[in-house]
N, C-alpha and C positions, 0 to 999 in steps of 0.2 A: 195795728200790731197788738198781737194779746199780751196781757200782764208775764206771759210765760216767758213769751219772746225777748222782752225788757230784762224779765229778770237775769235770759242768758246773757245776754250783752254787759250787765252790769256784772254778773259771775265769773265771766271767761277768762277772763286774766289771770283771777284768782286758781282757779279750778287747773288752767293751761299752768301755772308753775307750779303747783301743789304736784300735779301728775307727770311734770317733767322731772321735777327734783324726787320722787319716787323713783320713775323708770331708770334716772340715773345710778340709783343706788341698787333695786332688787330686780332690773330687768332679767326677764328668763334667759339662759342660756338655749339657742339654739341653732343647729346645722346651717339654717339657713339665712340666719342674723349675722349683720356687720355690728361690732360694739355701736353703743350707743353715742348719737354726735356724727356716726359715719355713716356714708352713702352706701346702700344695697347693692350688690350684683342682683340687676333685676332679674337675670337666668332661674337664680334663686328663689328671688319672690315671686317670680312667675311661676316656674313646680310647684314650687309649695303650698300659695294659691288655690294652684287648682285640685291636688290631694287635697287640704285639707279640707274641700268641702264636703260637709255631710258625715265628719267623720273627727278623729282626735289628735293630739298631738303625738301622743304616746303608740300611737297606730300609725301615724304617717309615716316616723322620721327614721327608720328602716327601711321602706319603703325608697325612701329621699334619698339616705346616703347610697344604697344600689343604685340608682338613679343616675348618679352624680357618679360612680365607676365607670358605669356601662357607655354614660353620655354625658360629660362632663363641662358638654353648651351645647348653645341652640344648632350650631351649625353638624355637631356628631347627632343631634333626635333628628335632624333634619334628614338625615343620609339613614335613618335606623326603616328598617323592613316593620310595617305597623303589625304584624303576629309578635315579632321579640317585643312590643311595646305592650301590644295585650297581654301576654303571657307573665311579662315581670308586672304587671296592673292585677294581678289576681289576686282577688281580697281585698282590694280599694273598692270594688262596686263601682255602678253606675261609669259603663264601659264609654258611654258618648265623649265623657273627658277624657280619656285615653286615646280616642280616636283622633279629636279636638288640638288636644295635644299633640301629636304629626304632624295635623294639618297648618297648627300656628306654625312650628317650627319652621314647615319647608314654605310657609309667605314671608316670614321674619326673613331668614337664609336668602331667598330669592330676590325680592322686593325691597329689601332693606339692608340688605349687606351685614347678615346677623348681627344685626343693631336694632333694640324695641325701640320703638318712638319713644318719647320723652312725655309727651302729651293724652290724658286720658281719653280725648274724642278720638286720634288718630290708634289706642291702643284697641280703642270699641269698637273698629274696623277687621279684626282678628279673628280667626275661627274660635271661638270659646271662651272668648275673653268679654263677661258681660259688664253690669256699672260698677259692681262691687271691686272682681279683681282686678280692671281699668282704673281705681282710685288708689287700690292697693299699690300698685307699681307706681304709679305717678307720683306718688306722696313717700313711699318705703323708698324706692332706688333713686329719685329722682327731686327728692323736695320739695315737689309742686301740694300747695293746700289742697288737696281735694278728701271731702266726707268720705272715713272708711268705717263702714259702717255695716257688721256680721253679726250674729246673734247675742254674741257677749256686748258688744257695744250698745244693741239694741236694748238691753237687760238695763244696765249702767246710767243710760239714758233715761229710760220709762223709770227709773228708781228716784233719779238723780232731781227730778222736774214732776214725779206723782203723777205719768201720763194715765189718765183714765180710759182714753177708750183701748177697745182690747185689739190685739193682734188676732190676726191679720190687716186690720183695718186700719191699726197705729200706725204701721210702718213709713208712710209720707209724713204725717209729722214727725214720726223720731229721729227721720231722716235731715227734716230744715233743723230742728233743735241741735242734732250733731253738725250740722253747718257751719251752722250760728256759735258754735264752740270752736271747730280747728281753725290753729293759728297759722299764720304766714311764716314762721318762723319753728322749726323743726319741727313740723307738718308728720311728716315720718314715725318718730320716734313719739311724738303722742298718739298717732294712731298705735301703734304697737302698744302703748301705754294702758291702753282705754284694752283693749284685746288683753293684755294681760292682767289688767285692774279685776276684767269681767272673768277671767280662767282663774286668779289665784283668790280673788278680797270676795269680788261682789257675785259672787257662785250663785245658782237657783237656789241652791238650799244653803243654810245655817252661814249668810253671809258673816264674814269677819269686819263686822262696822265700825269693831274698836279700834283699829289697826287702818282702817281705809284713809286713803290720804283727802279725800274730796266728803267726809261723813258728815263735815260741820255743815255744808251747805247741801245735804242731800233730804228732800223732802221726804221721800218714802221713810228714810230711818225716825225724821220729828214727828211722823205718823204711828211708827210704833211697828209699822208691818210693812218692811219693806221684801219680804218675802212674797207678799201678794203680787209685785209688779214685773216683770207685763203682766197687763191681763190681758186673757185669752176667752176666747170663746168656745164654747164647749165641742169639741170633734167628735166629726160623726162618725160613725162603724165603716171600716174599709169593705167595700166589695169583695167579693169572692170567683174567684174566675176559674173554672177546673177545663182539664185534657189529660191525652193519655202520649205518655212517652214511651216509645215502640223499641226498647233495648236489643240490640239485636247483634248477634255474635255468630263469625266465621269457623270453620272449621279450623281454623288456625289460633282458635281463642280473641279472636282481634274483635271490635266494637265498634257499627258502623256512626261515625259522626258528619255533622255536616254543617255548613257556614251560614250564619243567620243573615237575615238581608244586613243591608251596611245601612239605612235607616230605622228608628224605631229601639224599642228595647232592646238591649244587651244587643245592641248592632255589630256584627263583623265578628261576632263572638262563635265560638263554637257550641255543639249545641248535637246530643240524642235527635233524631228524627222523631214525631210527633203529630198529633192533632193539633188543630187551632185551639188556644184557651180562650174559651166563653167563658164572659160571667154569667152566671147562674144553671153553668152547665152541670152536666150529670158526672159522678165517679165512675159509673158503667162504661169498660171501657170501651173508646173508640179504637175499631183494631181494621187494618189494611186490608184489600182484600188482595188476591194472590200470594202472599208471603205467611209463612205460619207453619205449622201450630204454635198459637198462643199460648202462653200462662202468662196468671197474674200476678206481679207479690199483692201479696195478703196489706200490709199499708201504705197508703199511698205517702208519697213526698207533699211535706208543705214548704212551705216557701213566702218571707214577707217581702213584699216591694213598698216604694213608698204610699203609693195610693192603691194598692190592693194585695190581698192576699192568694196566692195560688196553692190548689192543689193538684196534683198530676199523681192518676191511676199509672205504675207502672209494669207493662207489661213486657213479656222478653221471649225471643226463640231463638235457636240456631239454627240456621241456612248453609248456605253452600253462596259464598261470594257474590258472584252475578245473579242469582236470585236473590241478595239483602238488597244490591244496588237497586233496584226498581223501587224501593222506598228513598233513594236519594243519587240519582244517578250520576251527579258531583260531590258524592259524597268523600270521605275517606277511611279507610280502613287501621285501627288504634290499638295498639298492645298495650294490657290493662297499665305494663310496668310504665309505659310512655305518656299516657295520660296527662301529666304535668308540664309536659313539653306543648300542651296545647292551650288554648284562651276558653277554658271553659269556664262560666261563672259558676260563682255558689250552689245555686240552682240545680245545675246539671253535675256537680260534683255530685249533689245526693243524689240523682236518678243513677249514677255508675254505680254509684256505694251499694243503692238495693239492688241494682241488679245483677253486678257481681257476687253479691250474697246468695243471691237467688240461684242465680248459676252455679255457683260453687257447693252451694247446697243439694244441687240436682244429682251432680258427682261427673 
C-alpha cells in the first residue's frame, strides 16, 4: 500500500463529515435533486446523467425540465417515437446518448417492470449506461457506496492527494483514491458533494481554497499551486477531415434530407446529402454526377467534433423532385420553415444556413 493510500484511510472520515456537513448547508439546488438526506428518483438521475455528459449544468436543465413534460418516466420515453427524442436532443450533441436513451427506457419498461435495478453491475447491463452513470444511480437514488467519479471529482482528488502523474493516465489511480474516500453511509449525497465542491470551490481556475471545506488537508493548496492539478499531457492537433454537402432544392423550395445510418456519428440523425469526409481530403468540391448544375458558396462550413475537426465545401442546385432523389432515394423532402421539426445536428444546421443564403441570394 502506498504512503498515499494510508494517508486516505486515515483522512476519510475526516474529509467524509467536512463535506457532508458542507453539502448539507450550500448543496446546489437542482431539477433533478431530492433534498439532501433523501433518496433520488433514479428517473432523474438517470436523464440527467446522461445530458450532462460533455456538457453544463446551466445548458442541461432546460433541456431536463422539457424532458420531464414531454416524458415524465421511463415507461412514457419508453412508448416515445426516437425522431421526437432526437429532435427535443437538439443542441445536447453527441446524438448516440439520445438514441441510448430509448433504448434504456424500452429494456428498463420491458425487462424490468419500469424499475432500474438497484445494483451498479446489473445497471452496466443497459444501453448507454457505462461505469460512471452506473455508480451515479447506485449511490444518488439508491444509497449503495459505489465511486462517482466525473471530471470535477477527478480535479478534487488529483488536488486533494498532489496526484502527479498526468491525465489521461491518472485516471485508475484517482479512481481507487476516490474509492478509498466514499463512505457506506450517505454514499449519495457525498458523491453530489465532491461534484459540487468541484463546480462551485475547487474550479480549474482561481480555486476558492479559502472557503473549501476539505483545504486543511488538501496537498495541492500546502504546495502553493494547486491550480496545476490534474496534470495533463500536452494534446495533440485534432485531424482534419473535409466533403462536400450537396444542398439541393425542389421546385417547391423544399431541401432534399436524408437519415444518417443508425451507427456511427450523429447516428439516426438527419443530415444534407453528401460525400464521404476524408481526413486529409481536398475543399474542391466533390459533386454527383447526373444532378446539377452546381454552384459553390464561396465558404465552406467548419464544424468541431471531439476528435476532429470538419470542413464541408457546400455546394447547392435546384432540381425538379425525382431528379434530387437519385442523390437519396429514401430521402425526404423539408420546407426551410419546418427545418426544426427535424434531428438535424449542429453541423447540418450550418450547411442549411449557407445554403439557403446562397439560394436566397440567387433570387
Amino acid at each position: 500500500m502506498t504512503k498515499t493510500h494510508i494517508a486516505v484511510r486515515q483522512d476519510s472520515r475526516r474529509h467524509v463529515r467536512a463535506l457532508i456537513g458542507w453539502f448539507d448547508q450550500f448543496a446546489r439546488t437542482l431539477p433533478w435533486r431530492a433534498p439532501p438526506g433523501t433518496p433520488a428518483d433514479p428517473y432523474r438521475v438517470w436523464l440527467s446523467e446522461i445530458m450532462l455528459q460533455q456538457t453544463t449544468v446551466a445548458a442541461v436543465t432546460p433541456y431536463f425540465q422539457e424532458f420531464l413534460k414531454r416524458w415524465p418516466d421511463i415507461n412514457a420515453l419508453a412508448a416515445a417515437p426516437l425522431d421526437d427524442v432526437l429532435v427535443a436532443w437538439q443542441g445536447l450533441g453527441y446524438y448516440a446518448r439520445a438514441r441510448n436513451l430509448v433504448k434504456c427506457a424500452k429494456v428498463v419498461a420491458r425487462d424490468h417492470g419500469g424499475v432500474f435495478p438497484r445494483d451498479a453491475q446489473a445497471l452496466l447491463q443497459l444501453p448507454g449506461i457505462g461505469p460512471y452513470t452506473a455508480a451515479a444511480i447506485a449511490a444518488i437514488a439508491f444509497g449503495r457506496p459505489e465511486a462517482v467519479v466525473d471530471g470535477n471529482v477527478e480535479r478534487v482528488i488529483a488536488r486533494l492527494y498532489a496526484v502527479e502523474a498526468p491525465l489521461p493516465a491518472a485516471k485508475p489511480e484517482l479512481r481507487r483514491l476516490a474509492a478509498a474516500l466514499t463512505p457506506g453511509k450517505r454514499p449519495g449525497d457525498y458523491a453530489q458533494a465532491m461534484m459540487d465542491l468541484g463546480a462551485t470551490i475547487c474550479t480549474p481556475r482561481n480555486p476558492k481554497c479559502a472557503i473549501c471545506p476539505v483545504a486543511d488537508g488538501c496537498r495541492a493548496r500546502a504546495r502553493g499551486d494547486p491550480e496545476t492539478y490534474p496534470r495533463r499531457d500536452r494534446r495533440a492537433n485534432k485531424p482534419v477531415r473535409r466533403g462536400t454537402a450537396w444542398f439541393t432544392v425542389n421546385e417547391k423550395g423544399e431541401i432534399l434530407l436524408r437519415r444518417r445510418p443508425e451507427k456511427g456519428l450523429l447516428g439516426g440523425m438527419m443530415e444534407v446529402p453528401g460525400s464521404p469526409w476524408r481526413e486529409g481530403g481536398s475543399l474542391e468540391p466533390a459533386l454527383p454526377e447526373g444532378v446539377g448544375p452546381w454552384r459553390v458558396v464561396a465558404a465552406p462550413v467548419a464544424h468541431v467534433f471531439t476528435h476532429f475537426r470538419l470542413e464541408l465545401t457546400v455546394a447547392w442546385t435546384r432540381v425538379r423532385a425525382k431528379e434530387g432523389e437519385k442523390l437519396a432515394p429514401e430521402g425526404v423532402w423539408a420546407a426551410p420553415a419546418r427545418l426544426a421539426d427535424y434531428a438535424l445536428p449542429s453541423v447540418m444546421k450550418k450547411v442549411c444556413a449557407a445554403g439557403l443564403k446562397a439560394v436566397e441570394g440567387d433570387g
